[in-house]
C-alpha positions in Angstrom: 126.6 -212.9 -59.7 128.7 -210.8 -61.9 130.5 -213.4 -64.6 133.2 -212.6 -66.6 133.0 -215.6 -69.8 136.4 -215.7 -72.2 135.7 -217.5 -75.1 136.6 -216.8 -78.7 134.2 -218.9 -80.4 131.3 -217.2 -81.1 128.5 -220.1 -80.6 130.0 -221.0 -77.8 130.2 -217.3 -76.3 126.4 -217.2 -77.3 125.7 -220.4 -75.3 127.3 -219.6 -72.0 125.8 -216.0 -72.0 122.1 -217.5 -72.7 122.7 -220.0 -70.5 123.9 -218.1 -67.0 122.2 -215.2 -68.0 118.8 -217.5 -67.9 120.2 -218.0 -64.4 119.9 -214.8 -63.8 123.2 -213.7 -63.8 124.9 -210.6 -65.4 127.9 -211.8 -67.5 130.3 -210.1 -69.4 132.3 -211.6 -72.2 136.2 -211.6 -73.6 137.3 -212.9 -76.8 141.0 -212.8 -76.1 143.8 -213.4 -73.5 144.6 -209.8 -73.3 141.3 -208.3 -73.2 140.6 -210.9 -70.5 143.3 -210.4 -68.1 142.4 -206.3 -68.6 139.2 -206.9 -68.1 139.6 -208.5 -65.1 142.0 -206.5 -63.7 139.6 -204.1 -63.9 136.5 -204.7 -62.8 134.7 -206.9 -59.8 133.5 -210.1 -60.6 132.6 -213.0 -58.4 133.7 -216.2 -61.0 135.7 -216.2 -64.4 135.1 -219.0 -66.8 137.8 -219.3 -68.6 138.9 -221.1 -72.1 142.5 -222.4 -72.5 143.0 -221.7 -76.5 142.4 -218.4 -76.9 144.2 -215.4 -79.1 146.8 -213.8 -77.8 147.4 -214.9 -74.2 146.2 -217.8 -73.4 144.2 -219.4 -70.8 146.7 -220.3 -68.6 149.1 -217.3 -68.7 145.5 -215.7 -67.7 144.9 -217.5 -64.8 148.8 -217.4 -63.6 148.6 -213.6 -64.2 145.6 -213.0 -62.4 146.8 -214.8 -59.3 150.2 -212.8 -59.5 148.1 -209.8 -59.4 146.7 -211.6 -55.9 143.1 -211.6 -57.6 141.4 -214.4 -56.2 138.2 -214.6 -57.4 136.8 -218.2 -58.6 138.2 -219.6 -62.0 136.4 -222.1 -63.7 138.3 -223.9 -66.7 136.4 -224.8 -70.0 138.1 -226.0 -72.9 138.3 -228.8 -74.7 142.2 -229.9 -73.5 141.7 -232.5 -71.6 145.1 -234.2 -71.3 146.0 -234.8 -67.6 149.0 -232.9 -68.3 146.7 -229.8 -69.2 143.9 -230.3 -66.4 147.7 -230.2 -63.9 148.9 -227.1 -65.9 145.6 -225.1 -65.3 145.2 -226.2 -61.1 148.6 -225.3 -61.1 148.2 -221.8 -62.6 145.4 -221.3 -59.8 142.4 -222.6 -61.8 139.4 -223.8 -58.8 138.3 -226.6 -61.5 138.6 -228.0 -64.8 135.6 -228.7 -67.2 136.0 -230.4 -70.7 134.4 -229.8 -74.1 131.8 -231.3 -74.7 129.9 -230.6 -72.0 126.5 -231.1 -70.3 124.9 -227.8 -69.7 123.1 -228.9 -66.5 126.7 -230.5 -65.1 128.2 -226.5 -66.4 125.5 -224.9 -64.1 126.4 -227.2 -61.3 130.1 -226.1 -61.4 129.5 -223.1 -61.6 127.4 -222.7 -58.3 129.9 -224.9 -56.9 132.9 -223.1 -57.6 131.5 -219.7 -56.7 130.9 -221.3 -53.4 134.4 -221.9 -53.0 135.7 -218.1 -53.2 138.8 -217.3 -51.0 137.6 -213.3 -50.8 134.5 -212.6 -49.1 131.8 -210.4 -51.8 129.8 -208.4 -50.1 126.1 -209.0 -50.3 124.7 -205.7 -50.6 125.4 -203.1 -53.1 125.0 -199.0 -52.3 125.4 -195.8 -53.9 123.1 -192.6 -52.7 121.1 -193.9 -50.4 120.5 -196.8 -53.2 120.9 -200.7 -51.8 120.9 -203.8 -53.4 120.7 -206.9 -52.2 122.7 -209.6 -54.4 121.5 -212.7 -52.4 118.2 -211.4 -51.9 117.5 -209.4 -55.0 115.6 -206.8 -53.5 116.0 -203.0 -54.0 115.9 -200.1 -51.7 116.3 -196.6 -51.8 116.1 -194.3 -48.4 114.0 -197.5 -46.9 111.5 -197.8 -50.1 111.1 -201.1 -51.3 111.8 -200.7 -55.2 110.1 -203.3 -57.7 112.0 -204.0 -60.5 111.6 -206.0 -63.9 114.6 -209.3 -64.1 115.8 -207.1 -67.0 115.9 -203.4 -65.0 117.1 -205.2 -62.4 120.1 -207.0 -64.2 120.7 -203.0 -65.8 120.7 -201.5 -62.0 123.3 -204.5 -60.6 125.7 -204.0 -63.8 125.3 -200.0 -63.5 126.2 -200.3 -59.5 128.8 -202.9 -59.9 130.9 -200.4 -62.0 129.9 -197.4 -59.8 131.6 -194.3 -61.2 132.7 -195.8 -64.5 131.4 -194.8 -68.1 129.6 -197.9 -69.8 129.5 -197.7 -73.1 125.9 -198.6 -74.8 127.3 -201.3 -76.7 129.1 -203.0 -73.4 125.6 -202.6 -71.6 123.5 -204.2 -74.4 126.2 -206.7 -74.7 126.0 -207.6 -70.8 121.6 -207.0 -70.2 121.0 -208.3 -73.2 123.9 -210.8 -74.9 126.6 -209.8 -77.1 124.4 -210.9 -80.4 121.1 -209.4 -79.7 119.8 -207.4 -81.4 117.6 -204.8 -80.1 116.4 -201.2 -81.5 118.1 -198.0 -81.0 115.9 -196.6 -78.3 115.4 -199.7 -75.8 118.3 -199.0 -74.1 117.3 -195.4 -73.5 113.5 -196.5 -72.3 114.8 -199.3 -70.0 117.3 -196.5 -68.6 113.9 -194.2 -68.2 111.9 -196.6 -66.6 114.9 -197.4 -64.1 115.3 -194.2 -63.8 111.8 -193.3 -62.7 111.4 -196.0 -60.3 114.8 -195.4 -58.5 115.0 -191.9 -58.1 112.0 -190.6 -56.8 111.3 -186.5 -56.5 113.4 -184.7 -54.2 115.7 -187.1 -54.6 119.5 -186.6 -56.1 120.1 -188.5 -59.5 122.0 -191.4 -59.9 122.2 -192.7 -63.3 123.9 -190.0 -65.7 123.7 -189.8 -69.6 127.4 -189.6 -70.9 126.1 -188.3 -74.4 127.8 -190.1 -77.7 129.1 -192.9 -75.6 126.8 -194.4 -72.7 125.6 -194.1 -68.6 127.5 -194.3 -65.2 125.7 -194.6 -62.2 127.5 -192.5 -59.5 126.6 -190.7 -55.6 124.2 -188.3 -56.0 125.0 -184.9 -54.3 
């Protein structure tokens, strides 16, 4: 899945992206209200785990906004309000379920398969783009009928890349999301896990599907 985390303190952010990403899922992260409901807005993602005390807009003003905007995809609450009074406020704002701080990390990872079971808008399982398909349920990758083998790491690149089809990622956002927003990784191994994804997914004779935007990142888009 395709998680969008909002959290402003850094451990914490750290924790939840080590922790679904070990799951094997691609996760993006927020830091405030506003980038949040933007980022949302924005993009495709299939849950949002959301904190309440966060800069700028908070947590529930996100949640009310984003069902306003009639975006339905799974919300998951974690914050360390646990009055009943809050946990009403956030189910009323259009929160799926409520999660206090501290929390166990194997009872986290059962909420959030649950809740992502529970999404009101159907996702599609497969993902295509020239002649490209990708199987989210299924993990496997075809191009033009050829099975494609790919590394948990190329693969977690390919999903993110598809998932904004025709947008510009910037290098930092797709180290941040393959990788975690604190890692810290050489120059160049961006650019050689883009090479070898590149090599396995578009085979000679083949259109391209993975452009270099130089001084600021890749898109993935049709080829022609």
């Amino acid at each position: 899945m395709h998680i969008l985390a909002v959290e402003d303190e850094p451990s914490m952010a750290g924790l939840l992206h080590s922790a679904l990403s070990d799951e094997g899922h691609i996760v993006t992260l927020a830091v405030n209200g506003n980038d949040a409901l933007s980022t949302a807005l924005a993009g495709r993602f299939d849950l949002i785990v959301l904190d309440i005390m966060l800069p700028g807009m908070d947590g529930f003003e996100v949640a009310r906004q984003l069902r306003k905007a009639r975006i339905q995809t799974p919300l998951l609450i974690l914050t360390a309000r646990d009055t009943p009074r809050d946990i009403v406020r956030a189910l009323d704002a259009g929160a799926d379920d409520y999660l206090t701080k501290p929390f166990s990390l194997d009872v986290f990872l059962a909420r959030v398969r649950a809740v992502s079971r529970r999404g009101d808008i159907p996702r599609s399982v497969s993902i295509e783009a020239g002649g490209l398909v990708l199987n989210t349920s299924t993990r496997r990758v075809t191009r033009a009928g050829r099975l494609i083998a790919l590394t948990r790491r190329e693969y977690s690149l390919l999903e993110l890349l598809l998932r904004n089809k025709g947008r510009v990622l910037s290098r930092s956002a797709i180290v941040e999301a393959v990788w975690g927003y604190d890692a810290d990784i050489e120059e160049n191994t961006l650019d050689a896990f883009i090479r070898l994804l590149r090599n396995k997914i578009e085979a000679p004779g083949m259109p391209r599907l993975i452009r270099t935007v130089r001084g600021v990142g890749y898109a993935l888009e049709e080829g022609e």
